[in-house]
Every structure is written in structure tokens, then in C-alpha cells.
N, C-alpha and C positions, 0 to 999 in steps of 0.2 A: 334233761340232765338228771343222772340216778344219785340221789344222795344216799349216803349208807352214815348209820347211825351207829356209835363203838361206845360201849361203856368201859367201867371200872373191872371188870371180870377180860376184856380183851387189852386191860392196859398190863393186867397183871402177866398174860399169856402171850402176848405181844406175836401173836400167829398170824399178824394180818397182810395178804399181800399188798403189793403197790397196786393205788388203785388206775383204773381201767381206763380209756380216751369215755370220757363225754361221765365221766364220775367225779365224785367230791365225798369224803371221807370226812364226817365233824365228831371227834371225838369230844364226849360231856364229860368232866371228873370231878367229883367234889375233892376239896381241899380239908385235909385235917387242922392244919395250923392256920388260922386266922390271920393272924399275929404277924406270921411270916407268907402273908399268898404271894407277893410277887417272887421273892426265892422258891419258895415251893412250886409256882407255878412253872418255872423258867429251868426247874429240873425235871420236871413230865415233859416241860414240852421237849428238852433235849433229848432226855428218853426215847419219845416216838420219831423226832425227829432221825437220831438214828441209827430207828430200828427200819424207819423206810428207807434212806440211804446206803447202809449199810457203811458209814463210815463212826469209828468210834467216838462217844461222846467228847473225848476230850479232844477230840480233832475239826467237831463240829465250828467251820467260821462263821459265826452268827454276828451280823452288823444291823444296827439301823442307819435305815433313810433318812434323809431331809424334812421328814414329815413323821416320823415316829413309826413307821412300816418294819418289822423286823425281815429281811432276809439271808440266805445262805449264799455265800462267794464260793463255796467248792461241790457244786452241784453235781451229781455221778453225769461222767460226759456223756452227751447225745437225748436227756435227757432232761424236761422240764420238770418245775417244781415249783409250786408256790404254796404258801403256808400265811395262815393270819392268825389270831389267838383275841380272846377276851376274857376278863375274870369279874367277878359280881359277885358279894356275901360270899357264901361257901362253894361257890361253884367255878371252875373251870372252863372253856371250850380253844379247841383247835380245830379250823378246815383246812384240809389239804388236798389238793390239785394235780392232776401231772397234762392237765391240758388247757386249762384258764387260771386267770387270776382270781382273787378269791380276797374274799370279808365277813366277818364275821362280830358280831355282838351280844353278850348276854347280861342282864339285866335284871337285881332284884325288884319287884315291885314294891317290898315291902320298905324303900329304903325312904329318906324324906326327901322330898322335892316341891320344889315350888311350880306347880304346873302351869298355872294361870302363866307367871311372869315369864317361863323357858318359852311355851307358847306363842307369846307376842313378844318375846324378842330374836328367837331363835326358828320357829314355824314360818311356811309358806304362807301369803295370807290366805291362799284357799284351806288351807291346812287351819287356820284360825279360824274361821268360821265356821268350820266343820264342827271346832270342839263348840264354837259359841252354842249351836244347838244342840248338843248334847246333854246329856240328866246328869246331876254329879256321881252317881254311882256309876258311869259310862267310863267316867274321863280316863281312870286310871289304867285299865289293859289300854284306851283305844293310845291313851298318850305315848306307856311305854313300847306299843306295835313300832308306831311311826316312830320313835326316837331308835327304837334298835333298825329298824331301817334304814334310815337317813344315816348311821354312826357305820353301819356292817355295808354302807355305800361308799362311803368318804374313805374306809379305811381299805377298802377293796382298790381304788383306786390309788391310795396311799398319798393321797394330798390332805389325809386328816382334817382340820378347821381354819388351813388355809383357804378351802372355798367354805363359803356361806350357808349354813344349812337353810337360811329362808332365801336360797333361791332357786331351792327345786322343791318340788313334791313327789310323791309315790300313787299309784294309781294301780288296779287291779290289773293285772295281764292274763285270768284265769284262773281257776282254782289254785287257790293258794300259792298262788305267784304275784308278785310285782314289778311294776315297770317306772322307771325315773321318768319325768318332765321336768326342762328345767325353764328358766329364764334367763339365762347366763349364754350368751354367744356361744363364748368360748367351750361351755360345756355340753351343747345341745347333740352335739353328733354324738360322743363319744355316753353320754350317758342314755342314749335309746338302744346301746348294744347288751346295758346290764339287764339282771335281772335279778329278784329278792326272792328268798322262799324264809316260811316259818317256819321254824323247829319243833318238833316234839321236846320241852323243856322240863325240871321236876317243877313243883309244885311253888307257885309264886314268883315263878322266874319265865322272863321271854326270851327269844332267842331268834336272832333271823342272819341267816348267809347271803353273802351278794357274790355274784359271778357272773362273768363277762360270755354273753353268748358264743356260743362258735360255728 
């Protein structure tokens, strides 16, 4: 799968075509107004939304899921399209699809969190013992890796924290790829189709997209 990477300069130029079968588009944007990110955030993302489309912003039907998944009900016909979003401190991200579904999470590091307690209540327990050995100057990229994994997996599939994050783990599939294992019946088949990549992120922020092999 080719991901393309779109800053602040191609939000402004909006020249970008729809992307391609076996692509994935993740636009990064920082946010000026803090204050207001999810406004702000939810007028970019209509923005790009569409400017892929080509239908106009005020005509955009944006509904959410059962689970907190935002999608569009008036999709250009013959045509798929799926879209995820995440926001964190000053930054933004959107992935978007015209051939898989798609997740996404970004993530300040700098933010506060209680690792120890998310880890053993929220971690796989192999996922626990991994940090158990680890040096405390380790914990915190390795922490927020797997949590934007585990969050740009759950959201990719759009069942959010209706499943369990400690009952699957992430596991290397290759150069900066991942692969789900779960322990959940129900979710075993369908999560060996996904797959996780990490983002080129700014500075103290992670980022990983999930998408559904094809």
C-alpha cells in the first residue's frame, strides 16, 4: 500500500488528485486555534473532504456511526471512499481511501498520562510485560507507538472501545508495518486482514494508520 503524505502548503493549493487503487492519502495540519480544535478541525476536514468529492461543503452529509466513525451518505456514485480523522495538541491528521478502509491516530507525547495504570488496565498482557522490561526512559515513545496502534485499529474498524484494547496486540509484519493478533473469537479473522504503518509525525507527536489489506 503507497501512502502519500500532504502538508499545510497542498491544504492551501488543494491541487491533489483522488487518490489511486492500493493508495491512502494522510493529510498532517496544524491547528491555529487551540481553544476551538474540534471546530476548526471539522472545517479542514470538510474542506478536503470536498475538494475530493467535488461536492460542495455545504452539501457535504457527514453522519456518525454507532461507534463514533464519521462517514459521508452522499458518496460520488460508483465510487468508494472512506475517511478517518484524529486531532492531538496542535495537530491535525485525515486518511483517505478510495479502496480500503482506513484509521488513523495522532498523539502528543508531551501530554500527561498515567502509563503504568493504562498499561495494566487497558494493554495485552504480552503488551504488559514487554513494558515491564523496559528502562523508564523507553516507556514513553514505546507506550504511545502501541496506543496509536491499537486506537488507528479500533477506529479503522469503527467499533471504537466497544472491543477491548487488552484483547489483541500488535506484532511487526515487516519494516514498519504491523499486524493485529487478537484473543477475541469473534475478532480473529477479521483483524489478520489489517495492517498498521507509522507516520512521519512533527516533533513529539506519533502517528500510525490502519487499513484493511486487499
Amino acid at each position: 500500500m503507497e501512502i502519500k503524505l500532504l502538508s499545510l502548503q497542498d491544504f492551501k493549493a488543494l491541487r491533489v488528485p483522488f487518490p489511486e487503487d492500493r493508495a491512502i492519502h494522510v493529510w498532517i495540519l496544524p491547528t491555529e486555534d487551540i481553544s476551538n480544535l474540534h471546530k476548526e478541525s471539522h472545517r479542514k476536514v470538510k474542506k478536503i473532504l470536498s475538494h475530493y468529492t467535488n461536492i460542495p461543503e455545504e452539501s457535504l452529509c457527514l453522519e456518525i456511526g454507532r461507534h463514533g466513525k464519521p462517514y459521508l451518505t452522499n458518496v460520488p456514485y460508483g465510487k468508494n471512499f472512506y475517511f478517518n480523522l484524529s486531532h492531538s495538541g496542535k495537530y491535525m491528521t485525515l486518511a483517505i481511501s478510495a479502496c480500503t478502509p482506513v484509521g488513523i491516530d495522532i498523539e502528543n507525547m508531551n501530554r500527561k498520562v498515567n502509563i503504568d495504570r493504562i498499561v495494566k488496565h487497558f494493554f495485552h498482557p504480552l503488551e504488559a510485560k514487554l513494558f515491564s522490561n523496559l528502562k523508564k526512559g523507553e516507556k514513553k515513545e514505546a507506550f504511545f507507538r502501541l496506543w496509536t496502534i491499537k486506537e488507528a485499529f479500533l477506529k479503522g474498524l469503527g467499533e471504537g472501545f466497544a472491543i477491548r484494547p487488552s484483547s489483541f496486540y500488535a506484532c511487526e509484519a515487516g519494516i514498519n508495518s504491523f499486524h493485529i493478533i487478537s484473543s477475541d473469537e469473534k475478532l480473529k479473522d477479521e483483524s489478520a486482514s489489517w495492517r498498521l504503518t507509522p507516520i512521519p509525525a512533527p516533533d513529539d507527536y506519533i502517528c500510525t494508520v490502519a487499513y484493511q489489506k486487499l
